[in-house]
N, CA, C and O atoms as a MOPAC input file, in Angstrom:
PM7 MOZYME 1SCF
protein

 N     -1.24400 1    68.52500 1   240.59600 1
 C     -0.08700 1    67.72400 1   240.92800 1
 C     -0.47900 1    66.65200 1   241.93900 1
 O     -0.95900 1    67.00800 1   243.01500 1
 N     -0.32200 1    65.49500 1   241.68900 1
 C     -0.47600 1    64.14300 1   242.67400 1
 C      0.57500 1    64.56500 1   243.39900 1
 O      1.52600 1    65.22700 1   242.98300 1
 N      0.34200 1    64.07300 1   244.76300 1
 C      1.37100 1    63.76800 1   246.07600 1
 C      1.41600 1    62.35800 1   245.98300 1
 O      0.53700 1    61.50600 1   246.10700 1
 N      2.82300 1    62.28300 1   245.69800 1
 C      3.38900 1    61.13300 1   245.66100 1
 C      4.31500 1    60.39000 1   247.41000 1
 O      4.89200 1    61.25200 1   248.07400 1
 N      4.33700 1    59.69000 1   247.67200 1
 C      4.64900 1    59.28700 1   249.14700 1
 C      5.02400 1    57.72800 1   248.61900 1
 O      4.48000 1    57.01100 1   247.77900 1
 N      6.20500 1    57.52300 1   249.49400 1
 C      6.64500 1    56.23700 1   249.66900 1
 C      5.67100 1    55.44600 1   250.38600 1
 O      5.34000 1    54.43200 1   249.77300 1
 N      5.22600 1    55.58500 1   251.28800 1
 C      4.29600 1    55.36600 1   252.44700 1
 C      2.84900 1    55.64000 1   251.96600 1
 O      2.68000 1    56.36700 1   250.98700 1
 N      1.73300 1    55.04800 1   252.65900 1
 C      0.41900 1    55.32000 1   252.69000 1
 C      0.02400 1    56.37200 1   253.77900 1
 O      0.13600 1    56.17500 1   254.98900 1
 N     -0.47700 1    57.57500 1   253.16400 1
 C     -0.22900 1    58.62900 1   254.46500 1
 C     -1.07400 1    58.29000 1   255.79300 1
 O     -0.82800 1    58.70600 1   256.92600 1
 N     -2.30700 1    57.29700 1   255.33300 1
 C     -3.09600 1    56.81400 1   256.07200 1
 C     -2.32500 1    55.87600 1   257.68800 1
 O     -2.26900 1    56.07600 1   258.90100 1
 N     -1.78800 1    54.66600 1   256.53200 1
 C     -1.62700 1    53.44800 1   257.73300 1
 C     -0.09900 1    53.48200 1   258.02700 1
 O      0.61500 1    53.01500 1   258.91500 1
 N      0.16500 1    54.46600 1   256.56300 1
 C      2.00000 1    54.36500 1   256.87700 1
 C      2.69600 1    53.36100 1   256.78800 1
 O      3.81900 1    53.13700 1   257.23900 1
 N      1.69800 1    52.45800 1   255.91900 1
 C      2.55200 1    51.17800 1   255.54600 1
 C      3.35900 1    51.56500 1   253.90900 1
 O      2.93200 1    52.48600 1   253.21300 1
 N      4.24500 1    50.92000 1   253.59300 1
 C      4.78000 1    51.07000 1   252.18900 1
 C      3.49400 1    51.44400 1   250.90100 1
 O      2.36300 1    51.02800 1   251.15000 1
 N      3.64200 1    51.95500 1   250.02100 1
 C      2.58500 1    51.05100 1   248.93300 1
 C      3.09600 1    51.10900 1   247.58100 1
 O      3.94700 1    51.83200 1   247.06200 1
 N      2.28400 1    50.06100 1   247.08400 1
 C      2.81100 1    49.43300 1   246.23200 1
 C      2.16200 1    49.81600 1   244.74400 1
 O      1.82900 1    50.99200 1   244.59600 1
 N      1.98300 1    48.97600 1   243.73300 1
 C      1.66800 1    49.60900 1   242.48500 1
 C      0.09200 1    49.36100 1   242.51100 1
 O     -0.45800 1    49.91900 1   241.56200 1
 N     -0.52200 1    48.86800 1   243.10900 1
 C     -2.18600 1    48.80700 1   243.33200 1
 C     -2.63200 1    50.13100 1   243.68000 1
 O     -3.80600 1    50.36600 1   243.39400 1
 N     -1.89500 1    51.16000 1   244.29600 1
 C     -2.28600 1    52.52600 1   245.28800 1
 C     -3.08600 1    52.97800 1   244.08600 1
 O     -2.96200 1    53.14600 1   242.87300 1
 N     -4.50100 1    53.14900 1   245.64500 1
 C     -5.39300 1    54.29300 1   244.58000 1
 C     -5.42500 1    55.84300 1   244.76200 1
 O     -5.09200 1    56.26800 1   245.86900 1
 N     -5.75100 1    56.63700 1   243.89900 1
 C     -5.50400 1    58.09700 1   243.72800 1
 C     -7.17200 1    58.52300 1   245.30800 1
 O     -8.09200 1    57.72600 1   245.12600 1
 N     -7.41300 1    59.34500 1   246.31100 1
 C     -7.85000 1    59.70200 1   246.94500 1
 C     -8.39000 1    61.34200 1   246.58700 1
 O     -7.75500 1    62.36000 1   246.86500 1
 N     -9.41500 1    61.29600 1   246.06000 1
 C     -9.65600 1    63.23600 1   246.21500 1
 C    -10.08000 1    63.53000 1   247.68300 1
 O    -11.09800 1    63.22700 1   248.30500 1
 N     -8.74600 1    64.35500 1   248.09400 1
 C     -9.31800 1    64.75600 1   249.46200 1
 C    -10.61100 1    65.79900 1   249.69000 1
 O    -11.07000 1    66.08800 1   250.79500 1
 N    -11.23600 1    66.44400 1   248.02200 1
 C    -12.02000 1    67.05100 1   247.89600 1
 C    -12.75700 1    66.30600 1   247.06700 1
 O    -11.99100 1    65.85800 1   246.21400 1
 N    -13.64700 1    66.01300 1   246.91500 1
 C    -14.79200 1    64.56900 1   246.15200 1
 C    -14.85400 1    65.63600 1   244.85200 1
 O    -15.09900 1    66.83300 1   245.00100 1
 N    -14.59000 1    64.99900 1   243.54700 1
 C    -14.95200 1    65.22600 1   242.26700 1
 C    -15.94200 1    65.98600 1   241.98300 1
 O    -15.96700 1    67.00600 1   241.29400 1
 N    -17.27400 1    65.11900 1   242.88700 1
 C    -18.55700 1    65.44200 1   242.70700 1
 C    -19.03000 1    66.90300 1   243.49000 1
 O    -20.06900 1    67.55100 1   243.36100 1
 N    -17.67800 1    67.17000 1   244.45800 1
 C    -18.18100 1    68.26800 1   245.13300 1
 C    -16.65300 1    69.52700 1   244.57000 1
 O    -16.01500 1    70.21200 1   245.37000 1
 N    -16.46700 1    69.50000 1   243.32600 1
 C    -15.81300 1    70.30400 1   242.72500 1
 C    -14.13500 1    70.29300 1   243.06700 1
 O    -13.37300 1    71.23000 1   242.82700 1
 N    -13.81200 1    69.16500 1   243.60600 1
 C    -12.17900 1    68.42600 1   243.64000 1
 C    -11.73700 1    68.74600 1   242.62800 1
 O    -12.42300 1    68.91800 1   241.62000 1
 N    -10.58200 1    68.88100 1   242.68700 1
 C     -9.16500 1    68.87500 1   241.55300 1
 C     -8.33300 1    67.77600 1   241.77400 1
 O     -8.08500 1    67.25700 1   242.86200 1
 N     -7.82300 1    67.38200 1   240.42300 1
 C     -6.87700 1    66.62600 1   240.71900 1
 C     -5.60100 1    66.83200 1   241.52000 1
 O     -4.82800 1    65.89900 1   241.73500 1
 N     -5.39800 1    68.05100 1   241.95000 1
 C     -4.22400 1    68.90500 1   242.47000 1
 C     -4.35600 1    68.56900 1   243.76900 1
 O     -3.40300 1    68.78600 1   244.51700 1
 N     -5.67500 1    67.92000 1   244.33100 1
 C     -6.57500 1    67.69700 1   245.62900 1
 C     -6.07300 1    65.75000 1   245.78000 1
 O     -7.09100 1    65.08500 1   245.97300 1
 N     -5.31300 1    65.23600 1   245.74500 1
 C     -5.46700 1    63.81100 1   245.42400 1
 C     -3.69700 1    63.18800 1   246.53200 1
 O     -2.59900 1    63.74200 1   246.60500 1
 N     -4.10100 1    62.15600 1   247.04600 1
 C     -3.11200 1    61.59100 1   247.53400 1
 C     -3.41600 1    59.92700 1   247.10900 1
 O     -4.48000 1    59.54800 1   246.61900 1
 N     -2.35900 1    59.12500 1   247.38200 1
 C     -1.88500 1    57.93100 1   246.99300 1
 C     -2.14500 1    56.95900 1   248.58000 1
 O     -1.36700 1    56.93400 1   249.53400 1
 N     -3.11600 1    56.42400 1   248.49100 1
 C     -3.66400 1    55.22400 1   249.65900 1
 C     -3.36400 1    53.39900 1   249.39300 1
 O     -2.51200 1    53.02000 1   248.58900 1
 N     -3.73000 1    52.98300 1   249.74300 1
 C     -3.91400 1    52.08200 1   249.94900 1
 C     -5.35600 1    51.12300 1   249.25100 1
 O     -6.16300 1    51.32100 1   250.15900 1
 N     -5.83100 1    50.56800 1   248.59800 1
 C     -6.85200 1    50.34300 1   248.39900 1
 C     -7.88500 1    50.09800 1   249.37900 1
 O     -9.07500 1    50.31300 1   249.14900 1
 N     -7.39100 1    49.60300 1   250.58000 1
 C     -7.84400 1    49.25200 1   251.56300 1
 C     -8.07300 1    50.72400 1   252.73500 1
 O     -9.02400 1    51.02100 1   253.45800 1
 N     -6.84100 1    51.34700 1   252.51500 1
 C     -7.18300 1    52.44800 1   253.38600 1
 C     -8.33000 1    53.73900 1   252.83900 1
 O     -8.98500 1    54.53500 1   253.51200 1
 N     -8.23200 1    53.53200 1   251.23400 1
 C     -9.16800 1    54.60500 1   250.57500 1
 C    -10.57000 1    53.78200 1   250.91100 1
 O    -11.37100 1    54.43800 1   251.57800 1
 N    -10.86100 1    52.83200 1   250.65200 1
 C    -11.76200 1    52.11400 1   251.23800 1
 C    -12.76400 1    52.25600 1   252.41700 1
 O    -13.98800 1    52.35500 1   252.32100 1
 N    -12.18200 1    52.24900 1   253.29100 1
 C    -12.33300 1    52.50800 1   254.73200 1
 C    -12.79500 1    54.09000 1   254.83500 1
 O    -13.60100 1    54.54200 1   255.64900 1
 N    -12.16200 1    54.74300 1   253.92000 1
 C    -12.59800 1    56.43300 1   254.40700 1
 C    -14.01600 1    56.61400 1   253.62600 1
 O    -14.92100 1    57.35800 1   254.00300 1
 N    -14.03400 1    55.80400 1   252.48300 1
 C    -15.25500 1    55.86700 1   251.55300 1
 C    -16.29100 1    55.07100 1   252.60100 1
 O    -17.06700 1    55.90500 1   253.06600 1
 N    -16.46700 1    54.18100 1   252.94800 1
 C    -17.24900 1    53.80400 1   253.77600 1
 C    -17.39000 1    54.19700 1   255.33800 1
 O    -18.29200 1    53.63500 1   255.95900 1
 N    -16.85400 1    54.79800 1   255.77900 1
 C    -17.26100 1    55.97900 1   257.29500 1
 C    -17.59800 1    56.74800 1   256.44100 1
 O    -18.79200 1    56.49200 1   256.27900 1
 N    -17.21000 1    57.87600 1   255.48800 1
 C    -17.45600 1    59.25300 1   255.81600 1
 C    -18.20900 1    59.16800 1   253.53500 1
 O    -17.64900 1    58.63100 1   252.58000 1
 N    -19.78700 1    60.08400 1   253.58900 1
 C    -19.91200 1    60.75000 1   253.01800 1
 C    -19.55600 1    62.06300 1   252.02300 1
 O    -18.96900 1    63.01100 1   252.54400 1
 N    -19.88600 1    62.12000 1   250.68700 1
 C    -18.92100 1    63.14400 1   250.11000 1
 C    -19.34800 1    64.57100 1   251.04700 1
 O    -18.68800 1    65.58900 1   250.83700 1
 N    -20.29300 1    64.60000 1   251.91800 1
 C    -20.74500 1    65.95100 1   252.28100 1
 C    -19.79000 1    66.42000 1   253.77700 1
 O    -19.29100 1    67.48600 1   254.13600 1
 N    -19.85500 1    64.87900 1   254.45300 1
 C    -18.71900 1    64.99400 1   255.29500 1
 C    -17.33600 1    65.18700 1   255.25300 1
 O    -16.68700 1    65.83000 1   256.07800 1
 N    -16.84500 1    64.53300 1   254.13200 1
 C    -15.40200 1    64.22000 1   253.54000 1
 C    -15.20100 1    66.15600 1   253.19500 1
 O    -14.18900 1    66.80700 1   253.45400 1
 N    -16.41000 1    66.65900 1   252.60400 1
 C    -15.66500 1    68.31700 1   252.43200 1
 C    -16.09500 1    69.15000 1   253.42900 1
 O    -15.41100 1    70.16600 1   253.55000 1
 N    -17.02600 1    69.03200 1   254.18500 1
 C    -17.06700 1    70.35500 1   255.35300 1
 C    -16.00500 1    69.58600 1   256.61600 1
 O    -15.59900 1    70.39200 1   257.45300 1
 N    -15.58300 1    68.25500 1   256.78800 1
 C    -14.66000 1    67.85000 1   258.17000 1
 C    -13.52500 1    67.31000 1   257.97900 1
 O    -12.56100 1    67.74200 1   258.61100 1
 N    -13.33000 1    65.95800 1   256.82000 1
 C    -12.79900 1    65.58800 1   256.98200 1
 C    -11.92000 1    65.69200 1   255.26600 1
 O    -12.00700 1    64.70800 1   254.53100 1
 N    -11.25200 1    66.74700 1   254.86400 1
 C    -10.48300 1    67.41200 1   252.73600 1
 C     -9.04800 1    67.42600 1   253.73100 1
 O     -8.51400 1    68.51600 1   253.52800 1
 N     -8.41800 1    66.80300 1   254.50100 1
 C     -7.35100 1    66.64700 1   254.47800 1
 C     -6.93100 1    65.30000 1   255.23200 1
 O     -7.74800 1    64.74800 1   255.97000 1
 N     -5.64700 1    64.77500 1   255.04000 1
 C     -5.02600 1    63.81200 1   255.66800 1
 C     -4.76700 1    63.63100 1   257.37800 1
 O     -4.58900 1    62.55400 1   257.94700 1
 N     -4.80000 1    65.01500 1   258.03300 1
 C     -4.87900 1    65.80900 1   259.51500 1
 C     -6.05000 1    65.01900 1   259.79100 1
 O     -6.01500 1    64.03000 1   260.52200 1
 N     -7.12700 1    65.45700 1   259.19400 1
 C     -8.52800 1    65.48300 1   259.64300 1
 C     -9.03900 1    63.96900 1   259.71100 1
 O     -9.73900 1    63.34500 1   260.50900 1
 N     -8.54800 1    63.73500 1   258.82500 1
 C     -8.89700 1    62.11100 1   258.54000 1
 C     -8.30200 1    61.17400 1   259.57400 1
 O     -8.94000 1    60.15700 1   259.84800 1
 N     -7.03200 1    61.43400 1   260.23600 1
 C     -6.27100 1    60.89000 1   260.73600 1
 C     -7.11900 1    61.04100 1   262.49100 1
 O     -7.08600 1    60.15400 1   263.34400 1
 N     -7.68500 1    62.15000 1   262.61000 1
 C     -8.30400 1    62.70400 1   263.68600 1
 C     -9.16100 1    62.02000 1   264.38300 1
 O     -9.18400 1    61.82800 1   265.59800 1
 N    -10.05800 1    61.56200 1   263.34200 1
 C    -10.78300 1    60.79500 1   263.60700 1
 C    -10.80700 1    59.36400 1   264.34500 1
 O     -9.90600 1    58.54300 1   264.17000 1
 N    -11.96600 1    59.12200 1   265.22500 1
 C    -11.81800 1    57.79200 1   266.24800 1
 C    -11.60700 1    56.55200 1   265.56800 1
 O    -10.87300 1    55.62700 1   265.91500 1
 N    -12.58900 1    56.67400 1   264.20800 1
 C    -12.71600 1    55.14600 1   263.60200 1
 C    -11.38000 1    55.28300 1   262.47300 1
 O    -10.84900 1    54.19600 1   262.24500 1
 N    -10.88300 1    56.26100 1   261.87500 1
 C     -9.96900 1    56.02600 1   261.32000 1
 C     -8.46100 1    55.52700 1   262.27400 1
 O     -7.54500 1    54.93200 1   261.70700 1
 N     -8.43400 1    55.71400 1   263.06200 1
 C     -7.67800 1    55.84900 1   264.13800 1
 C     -7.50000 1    54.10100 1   264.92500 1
 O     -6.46900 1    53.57500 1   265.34400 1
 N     -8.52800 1    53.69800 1   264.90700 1
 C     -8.99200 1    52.14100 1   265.60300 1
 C     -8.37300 1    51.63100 1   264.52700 1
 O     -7.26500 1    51.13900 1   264.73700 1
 N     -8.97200 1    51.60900 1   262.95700 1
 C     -8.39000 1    50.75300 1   261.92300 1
 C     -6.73300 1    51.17600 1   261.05400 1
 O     -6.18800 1    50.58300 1   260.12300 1
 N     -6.37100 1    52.18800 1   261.67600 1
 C     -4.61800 1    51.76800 1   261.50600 1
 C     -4.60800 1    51.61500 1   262.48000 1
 O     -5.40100 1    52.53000 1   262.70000 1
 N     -4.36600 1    51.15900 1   263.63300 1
 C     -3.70300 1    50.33000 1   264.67200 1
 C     -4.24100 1    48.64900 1   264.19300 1
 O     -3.56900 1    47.68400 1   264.55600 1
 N     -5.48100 1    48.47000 1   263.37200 1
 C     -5.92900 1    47.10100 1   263.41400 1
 C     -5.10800 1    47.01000 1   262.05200 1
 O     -4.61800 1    45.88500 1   261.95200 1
 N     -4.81400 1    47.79500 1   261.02000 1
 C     -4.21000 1    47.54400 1   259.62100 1
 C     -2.42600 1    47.28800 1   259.79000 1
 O     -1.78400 1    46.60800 1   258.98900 1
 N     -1.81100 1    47.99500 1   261.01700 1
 C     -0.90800 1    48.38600 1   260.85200 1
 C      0.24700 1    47.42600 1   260.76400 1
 O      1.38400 1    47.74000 1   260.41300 1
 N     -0.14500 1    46.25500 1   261.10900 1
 C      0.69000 1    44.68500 1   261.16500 1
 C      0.47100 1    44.18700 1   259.88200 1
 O      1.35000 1    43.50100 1   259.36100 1
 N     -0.49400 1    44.41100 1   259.33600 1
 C     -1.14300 1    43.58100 1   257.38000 1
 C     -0.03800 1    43.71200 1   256.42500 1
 O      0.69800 1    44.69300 1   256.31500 1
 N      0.00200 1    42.71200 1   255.79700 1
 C      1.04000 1    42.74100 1   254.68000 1
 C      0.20100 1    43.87000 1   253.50300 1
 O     -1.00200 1    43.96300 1   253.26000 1
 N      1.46100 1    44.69300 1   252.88900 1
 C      0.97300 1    45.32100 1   252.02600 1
 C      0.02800 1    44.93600 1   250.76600 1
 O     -0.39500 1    45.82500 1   250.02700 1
 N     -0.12300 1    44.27600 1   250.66500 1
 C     -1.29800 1    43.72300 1   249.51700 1
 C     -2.66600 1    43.23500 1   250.66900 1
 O     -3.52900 1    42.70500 1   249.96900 1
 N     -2.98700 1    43.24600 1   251.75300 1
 C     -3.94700 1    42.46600 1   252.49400 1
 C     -4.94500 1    42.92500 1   251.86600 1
 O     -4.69400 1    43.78000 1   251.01700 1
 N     -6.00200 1    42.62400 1   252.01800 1
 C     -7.60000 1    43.47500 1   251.33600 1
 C     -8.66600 1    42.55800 1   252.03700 1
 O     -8.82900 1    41.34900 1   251.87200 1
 N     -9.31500 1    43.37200 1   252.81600 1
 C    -10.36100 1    43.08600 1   253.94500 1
 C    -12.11700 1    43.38600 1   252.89100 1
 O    -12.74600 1    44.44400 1   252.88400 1
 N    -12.48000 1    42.14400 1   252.16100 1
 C    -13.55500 1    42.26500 1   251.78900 1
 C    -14.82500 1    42.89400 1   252.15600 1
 O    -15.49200 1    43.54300 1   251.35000 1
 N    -15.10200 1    42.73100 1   253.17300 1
 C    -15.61800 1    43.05700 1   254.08700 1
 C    -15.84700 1    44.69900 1   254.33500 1
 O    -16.87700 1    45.24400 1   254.73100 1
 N    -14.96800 1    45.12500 1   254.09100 1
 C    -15.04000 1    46.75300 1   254.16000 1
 C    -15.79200 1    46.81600 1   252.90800 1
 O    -17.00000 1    46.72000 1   253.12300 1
 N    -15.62500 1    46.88800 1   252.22400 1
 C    -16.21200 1    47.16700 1   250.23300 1
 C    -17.76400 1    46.80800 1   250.69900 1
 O    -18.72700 1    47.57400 1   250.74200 1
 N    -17.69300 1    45.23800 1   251.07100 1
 C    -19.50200 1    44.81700 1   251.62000 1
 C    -19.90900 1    45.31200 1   252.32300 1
 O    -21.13200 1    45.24800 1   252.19800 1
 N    -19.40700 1    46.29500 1   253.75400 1
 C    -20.68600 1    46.85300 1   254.32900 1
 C    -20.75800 1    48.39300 1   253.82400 1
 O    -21.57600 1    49.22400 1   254.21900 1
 N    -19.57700 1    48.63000 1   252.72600 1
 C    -19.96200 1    49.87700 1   252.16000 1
 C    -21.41700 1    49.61000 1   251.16200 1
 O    -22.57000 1    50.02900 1   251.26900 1
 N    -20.78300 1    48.76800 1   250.23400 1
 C    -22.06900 1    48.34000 1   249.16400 1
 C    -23.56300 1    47.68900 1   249.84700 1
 O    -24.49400 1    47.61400 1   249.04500 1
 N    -23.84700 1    47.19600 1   251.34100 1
 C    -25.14800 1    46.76300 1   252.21000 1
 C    -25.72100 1    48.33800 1   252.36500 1
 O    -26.90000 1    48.63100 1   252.16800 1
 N    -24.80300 1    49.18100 1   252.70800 1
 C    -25.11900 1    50.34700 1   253.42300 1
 C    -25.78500 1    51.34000 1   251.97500 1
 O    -26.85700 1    51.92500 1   252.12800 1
 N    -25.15200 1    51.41900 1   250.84500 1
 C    -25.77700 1    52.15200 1   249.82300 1
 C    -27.09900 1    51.64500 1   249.31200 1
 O    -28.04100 1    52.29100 1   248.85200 1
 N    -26.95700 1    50.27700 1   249.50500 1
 C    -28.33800 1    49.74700 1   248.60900 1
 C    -29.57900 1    49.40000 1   249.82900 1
 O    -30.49800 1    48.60000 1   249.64900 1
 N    -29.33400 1    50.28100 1   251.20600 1
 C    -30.37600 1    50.39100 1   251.84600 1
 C    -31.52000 1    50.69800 1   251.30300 1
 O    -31.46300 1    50.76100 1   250.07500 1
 N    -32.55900 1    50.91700 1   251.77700 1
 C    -33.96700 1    51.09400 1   251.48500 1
 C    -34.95000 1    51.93500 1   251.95800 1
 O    -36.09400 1    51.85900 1   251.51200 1

C-alpha cells in the first residue's frame, strides 16, 4: 500500500502530480512496495544524494530518521519558501559527479 499525503512528508510543502514514489527500504536491499512514500522530486533527490542504499537501511528506512538528520534538516528550512514545482539542478549534478568518481 502507497502512503498517500497531501503534503511532502519531507519539506511539508503541498505536492503535486510530478511526486515521486520513495522506498524507505531500497528495492535493491529487499524493499516492498508497501515500504514507499510520496516526495517531492527534489526532496527524494536530496536523500538519494546524502545517504547510500546501505545507509538508507541500517539508519535512515523511515521518515523520523530522515528528518533527524543535520543535512536533511538545513535543506527544508532552505526548500521550505520554493514554489512547489522548484527543481535545484544541482542536487541531481553533484549526485551524478559523485557516482562517476574514480
Amino acid at each position: 500500500m502507497i502512503k498517500v499525503s497531501e503534503n511532502c512528508p519531507i519539506c511539508g510543502r503541498k505536492l503535486d502530480s510530478t511526486a515521486d514514489l520513495h522506498h524507505l527500504i531500497p528495492k535493491a536491499k529487499n524493499g516492498s512496495k508497501t515500504e514507499t512514500v510520496k516526495l517531492h522530486k527534489i526532496c527524494h533527490q536530496k536523500i538519494h544524494s546524502l545517504f547510500d542504499e546501505n545507509l538508507l537501511v541500517k539508519h535512515y528506512y523511515t521518515i523520523e530518521k530522515l528528518l533527524d538528520d543535520e543535512k536533511i534538516q538545513k535543506f527544508v528550512k532552505w526548500i521550505a519558501n520554493k514554489p512547489i514545482d522548484f527543481h535545484n539542478k544541482s542536487i541531481m549534478s553533484k549526485q551524478h559527479k559523485w557516482k562517476n568518481r574514480k
